[in-house]
C-alpha positions as CSV (number, residue, x, y, z in Angstrom):
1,X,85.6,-10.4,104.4
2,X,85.6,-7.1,105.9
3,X,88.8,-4.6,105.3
4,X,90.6,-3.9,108.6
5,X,92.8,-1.2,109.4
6,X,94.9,-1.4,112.7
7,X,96.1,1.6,114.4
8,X,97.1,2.9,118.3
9,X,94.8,4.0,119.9
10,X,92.8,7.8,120.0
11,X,90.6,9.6,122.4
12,X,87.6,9.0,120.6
13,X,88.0,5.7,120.3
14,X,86.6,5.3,124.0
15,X,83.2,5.2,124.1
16,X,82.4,2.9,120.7
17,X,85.0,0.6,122.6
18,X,83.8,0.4,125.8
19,X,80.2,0.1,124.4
20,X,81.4,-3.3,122.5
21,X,82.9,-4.4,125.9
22,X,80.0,-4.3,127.9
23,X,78.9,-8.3,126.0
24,X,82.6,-9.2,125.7
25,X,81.3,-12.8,127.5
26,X,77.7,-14.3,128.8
27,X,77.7,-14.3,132.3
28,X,80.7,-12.1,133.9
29,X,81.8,-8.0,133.5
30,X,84.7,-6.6,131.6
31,X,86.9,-4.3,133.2
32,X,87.7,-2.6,130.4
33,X,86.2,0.6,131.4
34,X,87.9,0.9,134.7
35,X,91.4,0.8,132.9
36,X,90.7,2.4,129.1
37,X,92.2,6.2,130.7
38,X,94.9,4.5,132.1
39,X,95.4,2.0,129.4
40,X,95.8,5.1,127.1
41,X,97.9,7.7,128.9
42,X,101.1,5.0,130.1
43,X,104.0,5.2,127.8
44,X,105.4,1.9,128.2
45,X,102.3,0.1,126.3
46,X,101.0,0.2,122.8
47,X,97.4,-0.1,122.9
48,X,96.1,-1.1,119.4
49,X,92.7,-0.8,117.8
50,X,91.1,-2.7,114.9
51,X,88.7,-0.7,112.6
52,X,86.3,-1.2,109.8
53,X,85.4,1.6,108.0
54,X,86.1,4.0,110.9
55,X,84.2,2.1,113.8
56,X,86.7,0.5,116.1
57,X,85.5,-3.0,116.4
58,X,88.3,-4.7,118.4
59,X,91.2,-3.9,120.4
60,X,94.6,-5.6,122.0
61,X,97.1,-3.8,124.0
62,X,100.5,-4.8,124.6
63,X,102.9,-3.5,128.0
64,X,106.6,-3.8,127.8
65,X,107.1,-5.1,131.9
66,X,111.0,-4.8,131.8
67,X,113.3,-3.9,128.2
68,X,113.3,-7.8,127.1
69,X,110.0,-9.0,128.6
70,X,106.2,-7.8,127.1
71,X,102.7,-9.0,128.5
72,X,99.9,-9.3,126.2
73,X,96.5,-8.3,127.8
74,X,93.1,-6.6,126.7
75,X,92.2,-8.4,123.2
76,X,88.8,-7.8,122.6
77,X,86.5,-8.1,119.2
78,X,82.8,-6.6,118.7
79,X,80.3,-9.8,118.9
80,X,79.5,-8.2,115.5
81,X,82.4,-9.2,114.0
82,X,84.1,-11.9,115.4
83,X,85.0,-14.9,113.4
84,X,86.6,-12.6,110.7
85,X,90.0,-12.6,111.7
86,X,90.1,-9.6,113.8
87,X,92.0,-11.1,116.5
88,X,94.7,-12.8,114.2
89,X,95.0,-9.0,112.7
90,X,95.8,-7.2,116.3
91,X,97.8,-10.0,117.4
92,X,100.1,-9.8,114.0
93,X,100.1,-6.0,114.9
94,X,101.5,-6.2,118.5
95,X,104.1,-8.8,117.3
96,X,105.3,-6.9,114.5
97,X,105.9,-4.0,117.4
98,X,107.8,-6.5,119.5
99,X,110.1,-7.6,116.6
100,X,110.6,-4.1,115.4
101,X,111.7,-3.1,119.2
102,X,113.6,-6.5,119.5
103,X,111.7,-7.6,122.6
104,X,112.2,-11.3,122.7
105,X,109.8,-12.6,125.6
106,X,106.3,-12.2,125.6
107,X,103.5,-13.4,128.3
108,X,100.2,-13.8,128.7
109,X,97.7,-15.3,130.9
110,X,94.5,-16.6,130.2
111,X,91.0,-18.1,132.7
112,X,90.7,-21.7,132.7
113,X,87.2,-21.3,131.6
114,X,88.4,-19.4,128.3
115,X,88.6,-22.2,126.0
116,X,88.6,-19.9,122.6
117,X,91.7,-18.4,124.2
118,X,93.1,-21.3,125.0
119,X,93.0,-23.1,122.1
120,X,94.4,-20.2,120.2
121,X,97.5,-20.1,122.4
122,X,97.5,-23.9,121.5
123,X,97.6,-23.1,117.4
124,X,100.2,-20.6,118.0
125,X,102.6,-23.0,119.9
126,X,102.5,-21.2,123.1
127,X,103.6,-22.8,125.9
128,X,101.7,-23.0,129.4
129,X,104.8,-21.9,132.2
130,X,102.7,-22.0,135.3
131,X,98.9,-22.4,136.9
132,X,98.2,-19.7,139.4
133,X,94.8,-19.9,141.9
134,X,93.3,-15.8,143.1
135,X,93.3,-15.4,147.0
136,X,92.1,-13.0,148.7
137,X,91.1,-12.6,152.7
138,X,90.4,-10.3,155.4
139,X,92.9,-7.7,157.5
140,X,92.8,-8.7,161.1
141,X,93.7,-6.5,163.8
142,X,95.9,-8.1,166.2
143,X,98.2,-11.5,165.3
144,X,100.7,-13.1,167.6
145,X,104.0,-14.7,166.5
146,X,105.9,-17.5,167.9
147,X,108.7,-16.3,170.2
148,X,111.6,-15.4,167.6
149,X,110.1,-14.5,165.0
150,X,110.0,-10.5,163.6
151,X,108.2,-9.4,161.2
152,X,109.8,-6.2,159.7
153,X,110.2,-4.1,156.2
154,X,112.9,-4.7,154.4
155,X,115.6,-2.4,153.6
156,X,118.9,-2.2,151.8
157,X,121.1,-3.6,154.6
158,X,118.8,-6.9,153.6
159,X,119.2,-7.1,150.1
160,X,122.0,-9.7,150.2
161,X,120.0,-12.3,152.6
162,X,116.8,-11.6,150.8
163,X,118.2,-12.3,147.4
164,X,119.5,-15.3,148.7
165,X,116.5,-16.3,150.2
166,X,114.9,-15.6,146.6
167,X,117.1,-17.6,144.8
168,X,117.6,-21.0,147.6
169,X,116.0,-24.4,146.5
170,X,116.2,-25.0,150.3
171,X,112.6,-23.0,150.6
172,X,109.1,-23.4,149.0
173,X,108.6,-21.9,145.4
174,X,112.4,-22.7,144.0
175,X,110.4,-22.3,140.8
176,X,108.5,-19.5,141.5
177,X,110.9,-16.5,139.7
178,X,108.3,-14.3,138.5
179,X,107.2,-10.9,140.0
180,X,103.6,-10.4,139.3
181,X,103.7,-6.6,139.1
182,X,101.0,-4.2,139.5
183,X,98.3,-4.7,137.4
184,X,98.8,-8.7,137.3
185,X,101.9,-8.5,134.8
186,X,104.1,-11.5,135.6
187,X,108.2,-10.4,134.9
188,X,111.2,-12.6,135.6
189,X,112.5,-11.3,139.2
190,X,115.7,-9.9,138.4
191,X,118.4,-8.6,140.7
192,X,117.9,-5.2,139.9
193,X,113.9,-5.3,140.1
194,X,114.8,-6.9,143.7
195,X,116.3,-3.6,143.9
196,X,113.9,-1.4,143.3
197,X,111.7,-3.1,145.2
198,X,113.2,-2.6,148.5
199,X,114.1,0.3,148.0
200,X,110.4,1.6,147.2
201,X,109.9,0.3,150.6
202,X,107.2,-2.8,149.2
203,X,109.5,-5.9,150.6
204,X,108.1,-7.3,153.8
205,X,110.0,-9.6,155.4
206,X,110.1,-12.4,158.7
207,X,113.6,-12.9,160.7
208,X,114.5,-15.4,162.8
209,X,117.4,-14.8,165.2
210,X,118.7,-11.7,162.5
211,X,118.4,-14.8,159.7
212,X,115.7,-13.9,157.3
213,X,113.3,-16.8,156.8
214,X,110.2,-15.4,154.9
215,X,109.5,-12.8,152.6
216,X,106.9,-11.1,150.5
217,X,106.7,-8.5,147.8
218,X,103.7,-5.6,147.5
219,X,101.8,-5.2,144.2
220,X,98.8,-3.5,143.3
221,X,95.5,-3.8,141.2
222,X,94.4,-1.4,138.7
223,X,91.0,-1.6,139.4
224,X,91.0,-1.7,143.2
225,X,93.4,0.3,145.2
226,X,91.9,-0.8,148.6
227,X,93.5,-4.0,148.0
228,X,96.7,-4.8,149.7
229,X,97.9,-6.8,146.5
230,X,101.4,-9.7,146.9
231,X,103.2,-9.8,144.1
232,X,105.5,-12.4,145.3
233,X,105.9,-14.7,148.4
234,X,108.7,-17.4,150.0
235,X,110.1,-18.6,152.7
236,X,110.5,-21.8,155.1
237,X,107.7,-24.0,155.5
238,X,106.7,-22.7,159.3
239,X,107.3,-18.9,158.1
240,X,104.7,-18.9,155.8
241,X,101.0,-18.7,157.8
242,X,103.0,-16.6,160.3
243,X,103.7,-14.4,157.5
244,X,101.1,-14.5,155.9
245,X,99.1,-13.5,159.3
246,X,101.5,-10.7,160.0
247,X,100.6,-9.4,156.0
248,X,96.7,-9.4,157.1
249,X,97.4,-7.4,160.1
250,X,99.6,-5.2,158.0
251,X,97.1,-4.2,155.6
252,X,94.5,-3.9,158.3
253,X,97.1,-0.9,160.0
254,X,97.0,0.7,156.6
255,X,93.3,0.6,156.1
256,X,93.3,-1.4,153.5
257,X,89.9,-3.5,153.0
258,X,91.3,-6.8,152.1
259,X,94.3,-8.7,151.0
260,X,94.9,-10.9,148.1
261,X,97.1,-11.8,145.1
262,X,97.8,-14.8,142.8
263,X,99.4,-18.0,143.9
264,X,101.0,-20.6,142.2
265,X,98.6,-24.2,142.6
266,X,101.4,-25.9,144.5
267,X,99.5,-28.3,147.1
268,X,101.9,-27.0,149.9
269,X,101.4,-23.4,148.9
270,X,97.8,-23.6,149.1
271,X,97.8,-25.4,152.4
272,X,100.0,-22.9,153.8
273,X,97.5,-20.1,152.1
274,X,94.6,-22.1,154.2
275,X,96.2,-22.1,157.6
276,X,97.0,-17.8,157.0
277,X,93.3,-17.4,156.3
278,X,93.2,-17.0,152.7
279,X,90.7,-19.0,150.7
280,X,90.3,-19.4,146.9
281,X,88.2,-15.8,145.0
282,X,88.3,-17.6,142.0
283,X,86.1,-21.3,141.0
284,X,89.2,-21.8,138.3
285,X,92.8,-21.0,137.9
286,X,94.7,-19.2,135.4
287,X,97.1,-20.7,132.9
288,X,99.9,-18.4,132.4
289,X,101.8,-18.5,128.8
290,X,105.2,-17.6,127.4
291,X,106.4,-17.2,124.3
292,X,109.6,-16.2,122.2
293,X,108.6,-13.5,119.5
294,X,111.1,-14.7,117.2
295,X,110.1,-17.8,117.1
């Protein structure tokens, strides 16, 4: 068995790193190397490297999303060397961070495909909390709505009615409470998140009559800032291809090249997806874990 030391992460760390990522799987690309500089410069994540004697040969990062909630991403192990307990080593490393910071609530989420993963979440006891589908489509430059309806950003005057909206089991997605942020980190969608997020100007919203109906959040990607990116969508049945429309046209008015983001696999959702144009960028889904790190 090989002697591993784990420590954060240093500048010259990058290239024996990204060299080992270039076979992290058979047939598909990492991204590693289109998020390492970024990866390393943010202060609220801890992005941890395995070593054996001196060569980085693995590496897991953890991002602290809110002050009680992390997400777990990056964990990768040199072909070389995997089977030796590299990953069980990094992932004992970001958990003893956790507990030492008290951060309760960890996440993670993981391809369908990735059975290795998968079953590892299975030893550890970590429980799947939701199956999400890619969409992506096309900007479109001109939609019509039905008489009524307005499409229009949200601002503060809205909170209270938007937050309502969030929280009613009267709409689709009474389940749906996470915020999948920029990056694709999924955080509980707390009031003062909500808050933010208007007031950053990335809440999009459809009215009907003055009563809001619909609404969606902006996100981002890390690796693609053409995309127009949802973090977060809900509303009434009939909102949703309207609104869905009126994002497409959106991003086409601010030249982004397409639109996309992650959806829950609830049949209505996705029918609603189909009829606004999107269709699935993905052949399988992603399973998306939670965990306490106290337990």
């Amino acid at each position: 068995m090989v002697e591993v030391q784990v420590r954060l992460a240093r500048a010259e760390d990058r290239e024996p790193v990204l060299a080992f990522c270039q076979h992290t799987w058979e047939n598909q690309s990492d991204y590693i190397h289109l998020v390492w500089d970024k990866w390393f410069a943010e202060p609220e994540g801890r992005l941890f490297v395995a070593v054996v004697n001196d060569l980085p040969v693995g590496i897991a990062r953890v991002f602290m999303v809110s002050d009680s909630e992390a997400w777990w991403e990056g964990l990768r192990v040199d072909r070389a060397y995997r089977g030796q307990g590299i990953a069980r080593i990094l992932n004992s490393q970001r958990e003893q961070f956790l507990r030492e910071n008290n951060v309760k609530i960890s996440r993670c989420i993981v391809r369908s495909e990735d059975k290795v993963m998968i079953g590892m979440m299975g030893r550890r006891n970590r429980s799947i909390i939701g199956h999400y589908i890619p969409h992506r489509s096309t900007p479109i430059s001109t939609v019509e709505s039905p008489s009524g309806l307005v499409f229009t950003q949200l601002n503060n005057s809205d909170f209270n009615s938007a937050w309502e909206l969030v929280n009613s089991c009267e709409f689709y997605g009474e389940n749906n409470c996470f915020y999948i942020g920029p990056g694709a980190k999924w955080q509980e969608l707390k009031v003062e998140l909500f808050k933010n997020l208007i007031e950053r100007g990335l809440v999009w919203g459809i009215k009907q009559s003055d009563r809001l109906v619909g609404l969606a959040i902006q996100s981002a990607l890390e690796r693609d800032k053409k995309v127009f990116w949802l973090g977060y969508i809900k509303g009434k049945n009939e909102s949703l291809p309207i609104l869905l429309l009126e994002l497409r046209h959106l991003a086409f008015q601010r030249k982004y090249s397409s639109i996309g983001g992650f959806f829950s696999t609830c049949d209505l959702l996705l029918n609603y997806l189909e009829k606004g144009g999107f269709w699935k960028s993905s052949t399988g889904f992603f399973l998306l874990f939670q965990w306490d790190n106290f337990s």
